[in-house]
C-alpha positions in Angstrom: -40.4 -25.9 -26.2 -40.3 -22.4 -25.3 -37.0 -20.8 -24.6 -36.5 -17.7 -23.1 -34.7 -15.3 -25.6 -31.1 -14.4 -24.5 -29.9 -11.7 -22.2 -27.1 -10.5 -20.4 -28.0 -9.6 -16.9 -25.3 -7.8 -15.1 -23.3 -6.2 -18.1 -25.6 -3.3 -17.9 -23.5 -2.3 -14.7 -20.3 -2.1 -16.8 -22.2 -0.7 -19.9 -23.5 2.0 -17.5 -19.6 2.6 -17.1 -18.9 2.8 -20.6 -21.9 3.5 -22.4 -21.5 0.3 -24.4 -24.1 -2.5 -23.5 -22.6 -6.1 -23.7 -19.3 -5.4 -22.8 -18.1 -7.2 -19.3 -15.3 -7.5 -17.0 -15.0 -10.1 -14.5 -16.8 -8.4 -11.5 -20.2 -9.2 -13.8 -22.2 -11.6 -14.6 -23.8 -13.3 -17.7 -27.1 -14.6 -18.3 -27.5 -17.4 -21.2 -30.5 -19.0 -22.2 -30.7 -23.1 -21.3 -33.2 -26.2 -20.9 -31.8 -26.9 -17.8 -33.7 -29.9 -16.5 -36.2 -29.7 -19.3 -37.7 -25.8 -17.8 -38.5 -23.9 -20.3 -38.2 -21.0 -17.5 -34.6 -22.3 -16.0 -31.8 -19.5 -16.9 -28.0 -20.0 -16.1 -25.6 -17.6 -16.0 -22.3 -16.9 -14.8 -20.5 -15.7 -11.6 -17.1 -13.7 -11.8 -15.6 -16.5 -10.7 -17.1 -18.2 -14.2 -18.7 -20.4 -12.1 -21.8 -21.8 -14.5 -25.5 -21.6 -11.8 -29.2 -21.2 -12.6 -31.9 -18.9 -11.5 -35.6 -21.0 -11.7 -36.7 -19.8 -8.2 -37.0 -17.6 -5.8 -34.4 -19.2 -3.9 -31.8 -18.2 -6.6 -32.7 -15.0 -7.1 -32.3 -14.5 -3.6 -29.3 -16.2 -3.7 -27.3 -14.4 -6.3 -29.0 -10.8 -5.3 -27.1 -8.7 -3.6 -30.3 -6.5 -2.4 -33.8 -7.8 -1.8 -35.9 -5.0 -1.2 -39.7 -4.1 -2.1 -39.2 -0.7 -3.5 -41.3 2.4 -5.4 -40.1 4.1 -8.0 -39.7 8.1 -6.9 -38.8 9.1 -10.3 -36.8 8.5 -13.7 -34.0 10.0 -15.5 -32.7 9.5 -19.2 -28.9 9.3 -18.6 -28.5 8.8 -22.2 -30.3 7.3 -25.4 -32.3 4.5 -23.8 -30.4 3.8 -20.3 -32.6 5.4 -17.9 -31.8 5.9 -13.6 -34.7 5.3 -11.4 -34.5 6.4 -7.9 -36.5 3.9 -5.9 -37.4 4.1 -2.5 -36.3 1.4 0.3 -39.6 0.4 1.8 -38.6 -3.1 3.3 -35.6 -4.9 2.9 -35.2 -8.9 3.0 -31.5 -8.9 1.8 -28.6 -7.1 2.1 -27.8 -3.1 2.9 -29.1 -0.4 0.9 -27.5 2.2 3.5 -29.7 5.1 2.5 -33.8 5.8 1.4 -33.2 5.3 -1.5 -31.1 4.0 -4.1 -30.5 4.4 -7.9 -32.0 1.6 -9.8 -30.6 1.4 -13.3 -32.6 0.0 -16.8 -33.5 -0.2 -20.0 -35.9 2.5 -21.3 -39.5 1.9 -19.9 -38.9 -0.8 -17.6 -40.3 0.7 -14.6 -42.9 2.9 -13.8 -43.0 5.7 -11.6 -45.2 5.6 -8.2 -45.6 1.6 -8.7 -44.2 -0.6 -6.1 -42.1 -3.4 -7.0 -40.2 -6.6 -5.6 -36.2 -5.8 -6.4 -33.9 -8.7 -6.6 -31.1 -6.9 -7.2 -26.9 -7.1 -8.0 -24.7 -4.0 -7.0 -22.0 -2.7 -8.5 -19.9 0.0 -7.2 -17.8 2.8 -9.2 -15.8 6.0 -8.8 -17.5 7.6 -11.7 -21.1 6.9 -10.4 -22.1 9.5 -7.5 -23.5 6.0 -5.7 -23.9 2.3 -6.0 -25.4 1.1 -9.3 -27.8 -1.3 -8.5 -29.9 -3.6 -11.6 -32.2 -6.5 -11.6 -30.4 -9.8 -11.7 -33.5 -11.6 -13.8 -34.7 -9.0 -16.7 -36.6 -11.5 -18.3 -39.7 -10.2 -15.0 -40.8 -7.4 -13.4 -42.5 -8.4 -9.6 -45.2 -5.3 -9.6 -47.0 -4.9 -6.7 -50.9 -4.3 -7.2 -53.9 -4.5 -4.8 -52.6 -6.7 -2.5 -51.1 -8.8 -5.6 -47.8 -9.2 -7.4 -48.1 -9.6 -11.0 -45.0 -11.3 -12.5 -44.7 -10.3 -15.7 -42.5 -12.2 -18.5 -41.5 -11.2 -22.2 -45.4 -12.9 -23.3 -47.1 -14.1 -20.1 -48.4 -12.1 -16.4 -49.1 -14.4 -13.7 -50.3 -13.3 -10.6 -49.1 -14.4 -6.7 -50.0 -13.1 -3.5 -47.5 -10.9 -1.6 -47.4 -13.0 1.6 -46.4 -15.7 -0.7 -43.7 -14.0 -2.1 -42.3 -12.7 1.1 -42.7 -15.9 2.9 -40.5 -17.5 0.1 -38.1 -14.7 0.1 -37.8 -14.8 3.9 -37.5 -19.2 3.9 -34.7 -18.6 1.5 -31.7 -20.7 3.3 -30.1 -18.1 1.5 -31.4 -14.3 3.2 -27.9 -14.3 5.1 -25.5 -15.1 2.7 -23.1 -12.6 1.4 -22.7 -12.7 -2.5 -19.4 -11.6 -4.6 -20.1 -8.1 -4.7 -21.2 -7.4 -1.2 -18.4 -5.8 0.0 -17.1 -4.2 -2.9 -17.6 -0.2 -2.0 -15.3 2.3 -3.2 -13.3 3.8 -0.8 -12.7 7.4 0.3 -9.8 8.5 1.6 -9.3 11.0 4.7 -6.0 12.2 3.3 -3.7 12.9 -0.1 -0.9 10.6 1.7 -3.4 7.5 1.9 -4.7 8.1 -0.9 -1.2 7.9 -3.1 -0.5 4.9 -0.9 -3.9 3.2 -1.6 -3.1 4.5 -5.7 -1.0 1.8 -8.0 -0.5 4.6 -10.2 -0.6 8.3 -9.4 0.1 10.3 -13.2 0.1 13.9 -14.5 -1.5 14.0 -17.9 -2.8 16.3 -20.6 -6.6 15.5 -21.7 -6.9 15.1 -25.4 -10.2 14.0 -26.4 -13.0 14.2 -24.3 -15.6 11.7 -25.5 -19.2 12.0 -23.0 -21.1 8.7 -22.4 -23.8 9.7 -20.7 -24.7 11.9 -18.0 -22.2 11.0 -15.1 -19.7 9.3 -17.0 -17.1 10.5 -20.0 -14.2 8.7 -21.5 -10.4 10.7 -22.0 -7.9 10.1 -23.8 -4.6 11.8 -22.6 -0.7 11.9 -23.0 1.1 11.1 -19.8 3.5 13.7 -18.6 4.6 12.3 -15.8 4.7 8.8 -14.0 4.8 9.2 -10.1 4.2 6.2 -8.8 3.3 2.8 -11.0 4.0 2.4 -14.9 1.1 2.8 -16.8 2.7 1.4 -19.9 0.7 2.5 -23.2 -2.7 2.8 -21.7 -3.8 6.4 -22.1 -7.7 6.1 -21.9 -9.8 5.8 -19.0 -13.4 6.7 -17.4 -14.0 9.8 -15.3 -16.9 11.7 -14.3 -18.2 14.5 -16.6 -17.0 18.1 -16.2 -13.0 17.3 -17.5 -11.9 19.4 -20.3 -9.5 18.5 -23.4 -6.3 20.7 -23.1 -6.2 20.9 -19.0 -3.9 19.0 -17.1 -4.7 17.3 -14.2 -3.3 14.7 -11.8 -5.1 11.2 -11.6 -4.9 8.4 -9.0 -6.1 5.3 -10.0 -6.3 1.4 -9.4 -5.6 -1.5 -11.0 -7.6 -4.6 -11.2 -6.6 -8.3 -11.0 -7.8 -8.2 -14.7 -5.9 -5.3 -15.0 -8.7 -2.8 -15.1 -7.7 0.5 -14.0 -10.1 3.1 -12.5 -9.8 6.0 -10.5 -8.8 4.7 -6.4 -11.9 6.9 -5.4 -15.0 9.2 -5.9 -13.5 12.0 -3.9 -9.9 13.7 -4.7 -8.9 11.0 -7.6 -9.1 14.0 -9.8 -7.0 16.8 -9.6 -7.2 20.1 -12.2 -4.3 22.1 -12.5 -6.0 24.9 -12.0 -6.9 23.5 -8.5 -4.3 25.5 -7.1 -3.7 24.8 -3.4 -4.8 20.9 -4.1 -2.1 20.8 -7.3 0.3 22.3 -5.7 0.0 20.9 -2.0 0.1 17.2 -3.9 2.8 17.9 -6.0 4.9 18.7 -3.3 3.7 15.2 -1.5 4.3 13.1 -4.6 7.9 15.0 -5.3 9.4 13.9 -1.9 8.3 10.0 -2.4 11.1 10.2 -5.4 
């Protein structure tokens, strides 16, 4: 019996984060190969909530998608040795809320093509060091290209070919178009002001940068020595994920979250990041953060 070789479908989103594929946390999900029900096809993987489900239809990949859009590919960018963005166009969408155009599609090396249309069943994963959402295909094992009037579904060995209507029809049946899914609503939040920012911060720090190691093109990884603690305890941890552009030897003021897992990240895109040399900012937030003492 055929078995479909093993992948792991969401941890791209957190190896997009850290520049290290299979790595996860628990906002991610994991693929495994299985015979469920004797399908050579059947997949199962797990939710955050380690909750153990199957994709073998349309109606689970709709289903555990968090956007289900049919989509071209406007161009491609090599963030870093064989993780590639694509910015795809939102031409319809069945399932959830792209909120813009377009959005950035993130994959493997020569996965998709540019100019070609494709169906997108897609999970969403939202972090302070990406300029946007990071969005990736839930089932890597296809690709659903669209092609004179056709969709060809193509595998790891196999292309099949289905009409679009059909494909549609299914995806719009789907009991599950309206459902919400875990990561729906998990958007990084910006912040109007320094004061709700701290407040929305579990730890707010001054630190020196030591090592500056670059991950790919949006994302590097610090390690620092904490001068000072203003709000939270960050106990030994002195690495964590920023955007590129930070420079070893600068100070600068971080506000970041912590996880249930204990993950901590920066509380937002905009104004998490503050360089010393950042004058009014540094200064106007010092004062802020010295009166909360």
């Amino acid at each position: 019996m055929k078995k479909i070789n093993s992948i792991f479908v969401f941890l791209v989103l957190l190896a997009l984060a850290t520049g290290i594929f299979f790595l996860s946390d628990n906002r991610l999900k994991r693929e495994v190969p299985t015979d469920t029900n004797n399908n050579p096809d059947s997949k199962v993987f797990y939710t955050s909530s380690s909750k153990l489900v199957s994709i073998d239809t349309i109606d689970d990949l709709v289903k555990y998608s968090d956007l289900v859009i049919i989509g071209t590919v406007l161009e491609s960018e090599e963030i870093a040795d064989g993780q590639l963005k694509y910015v795809v166009s939102v031409d319809k969408c069945f399932k959830g809320n792209a909120g813009s155009e377009n959005i950035d599609v993130y994959e493997s090396k020569d996965t998709l093509v540019c100019n070609k249309q494709y169906i997108f069943f897609l999970a969403m994963s939202d972090y302070p060091v990406y300029p946007r959402e990071v969005y990736t295909s839930i089932d890597k094992d296809k690709l659903y290209e669209i092609s004179n009037g056709k969709v060809n579904i193509y595998s790891f060995d196999s292309i099949r070919e289905d009409s679009v209507e059909n494909i549609i029809e299914n995806i719009e049946r789907s009991p599950y178009i309206n459902q919400k899914t875990e990561h729906s609503n998990k958007k990084v939040i910006e912040y109007d002001s320094t004061e709700n920012l701290i407040a929305s911060s579990d730890h707010v720090v001054k630190v020196s940068i030591n090592m500056v190691e670059k991950i790919n093109k949006y994302v590097s990884l610090i390690n620092v020595n904490v001068i000072e603690q203003y709000k939270g305890d960050l106990g030994k941890r002195n690495e964590f994920y920023v955007p590129t552009g930070l420079e070893a030897g600068n100070e600068y003021l971080l506000f970041l979250q912590e996880s249930e897992n204990g993950i901590v990240e920066l509380t937002s895109r905009k104004g998490s990041i503050i360089g010393k040399d950042n004058l009014k900012d540094w200064n106007e937030s010092i004062d802020i953060l010295s009166d909360r003492k």
